[in-house]
MARTOR-503242 format. One line per 8 residues: number of its first residue (from 1); their letters; for each residue y, x, z of C-alpha. Coordinates in pm, 1 decimal, always signed. Example, Ala and Ser with C-alpha at 12.3 -4.5 7.8 and 13.67 -1.06 7.14 Angstrom:
<nodes>
1> as> -450.0,+1230.0,+780.0 | -106.0,+1367.0,+714.0
</nodes>
This chain:
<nodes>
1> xxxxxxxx> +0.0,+0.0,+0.0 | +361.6,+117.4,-65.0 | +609.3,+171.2,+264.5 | +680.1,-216.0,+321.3 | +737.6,-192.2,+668.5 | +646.3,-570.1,+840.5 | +984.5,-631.3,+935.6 | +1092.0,-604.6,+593.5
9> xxxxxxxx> +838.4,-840.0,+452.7 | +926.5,-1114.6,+752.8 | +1295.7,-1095.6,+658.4 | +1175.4,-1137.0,+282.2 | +1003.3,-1362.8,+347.9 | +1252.3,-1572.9,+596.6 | +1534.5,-1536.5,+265.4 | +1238.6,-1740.4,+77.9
17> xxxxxxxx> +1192.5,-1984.0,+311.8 | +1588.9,-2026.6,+360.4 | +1601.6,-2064.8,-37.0 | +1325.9,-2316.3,-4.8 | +1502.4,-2525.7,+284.2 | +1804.5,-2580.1,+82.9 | +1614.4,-2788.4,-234.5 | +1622.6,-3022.1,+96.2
25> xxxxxxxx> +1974.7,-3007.4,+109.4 | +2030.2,-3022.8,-261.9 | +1805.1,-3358.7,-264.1 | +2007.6,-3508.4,-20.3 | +2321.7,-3426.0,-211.5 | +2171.3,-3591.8,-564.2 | +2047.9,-3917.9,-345.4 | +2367.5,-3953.8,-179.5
33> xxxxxxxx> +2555.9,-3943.9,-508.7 | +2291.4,-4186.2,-670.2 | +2342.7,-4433.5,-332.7 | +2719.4,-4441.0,-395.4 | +2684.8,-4493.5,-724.0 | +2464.2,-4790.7,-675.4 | +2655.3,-4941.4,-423.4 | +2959.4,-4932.2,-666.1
41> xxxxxxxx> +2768.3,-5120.9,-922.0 | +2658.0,-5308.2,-614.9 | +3004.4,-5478.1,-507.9 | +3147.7,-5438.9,-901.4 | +2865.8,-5741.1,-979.9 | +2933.0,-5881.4,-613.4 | +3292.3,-5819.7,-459.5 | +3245.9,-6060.9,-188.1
49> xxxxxxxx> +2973.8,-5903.6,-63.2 | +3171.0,-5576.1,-47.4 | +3129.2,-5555.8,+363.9 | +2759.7,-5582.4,+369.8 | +2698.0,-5332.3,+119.0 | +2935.9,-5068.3,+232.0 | +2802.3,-5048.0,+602.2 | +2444.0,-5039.2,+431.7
57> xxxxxxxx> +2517.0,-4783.9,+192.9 | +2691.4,-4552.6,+513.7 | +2430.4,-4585.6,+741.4 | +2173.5,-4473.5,+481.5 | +2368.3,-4194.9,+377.5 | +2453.0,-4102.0,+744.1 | +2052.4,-4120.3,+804.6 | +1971.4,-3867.8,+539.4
65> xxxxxxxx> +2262.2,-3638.6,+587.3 | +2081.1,-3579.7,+902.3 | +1818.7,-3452.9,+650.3 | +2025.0,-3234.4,+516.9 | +2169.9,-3083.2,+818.9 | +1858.2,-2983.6,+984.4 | +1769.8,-2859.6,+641.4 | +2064.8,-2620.0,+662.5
73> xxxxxxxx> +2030.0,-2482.9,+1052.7 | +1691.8,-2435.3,+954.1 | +1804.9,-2199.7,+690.9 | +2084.4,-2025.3,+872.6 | +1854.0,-1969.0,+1160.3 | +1581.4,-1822.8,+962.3 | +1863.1,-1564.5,+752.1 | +2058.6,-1514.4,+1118.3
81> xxxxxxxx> +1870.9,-1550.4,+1373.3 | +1543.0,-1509.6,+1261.6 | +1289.6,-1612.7,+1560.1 | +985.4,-1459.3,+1347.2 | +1115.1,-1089.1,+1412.5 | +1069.3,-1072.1,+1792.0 | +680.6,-1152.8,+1729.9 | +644.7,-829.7,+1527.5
</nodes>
């Protein structure tokens, strides 16, 4: 084997997994947009319904923006403060 030390091929392999945990972030992004969207077309067919479909349409996206967020500390933690070293 060539002179990968382990702590090398942890952090390599954390910058992976914080590339991977933010296609979670970038699917909440694209299903937000597609929820507004929808919700547009929603009250432009049926303004007087305008009230029910907004609060629906914000506590959805406040639901998966959670998602996203632990999505994102997950990745911060693993480039930052990566837990995985002290094991080593």
């Amino acid at each position: 084997m060539s002179g990968i030390s382990s702590e090398a091929f942890v952090l390599g392999l954390s910058a992976i997994g914080a590339a991977l945990a933010m296609f979670g972030v970038m699917g909440v992004a694209i299903g937000q947009g597609i929820t507004a969207g929808k919700a547009v077309e929603g009250i432009a067919r049926q303004p007087e319904a305008q009230g029910d479909i907004f609060r629906t349409m914000v506590v959805g996206m406040a639901i998966s923006e959670t998602t996203g967020i632990f999505c994102f500390i997950v990745a911060i933690v693993l480039l930052f403060a990566n837990p995985l070293i002290r094991l080593l």
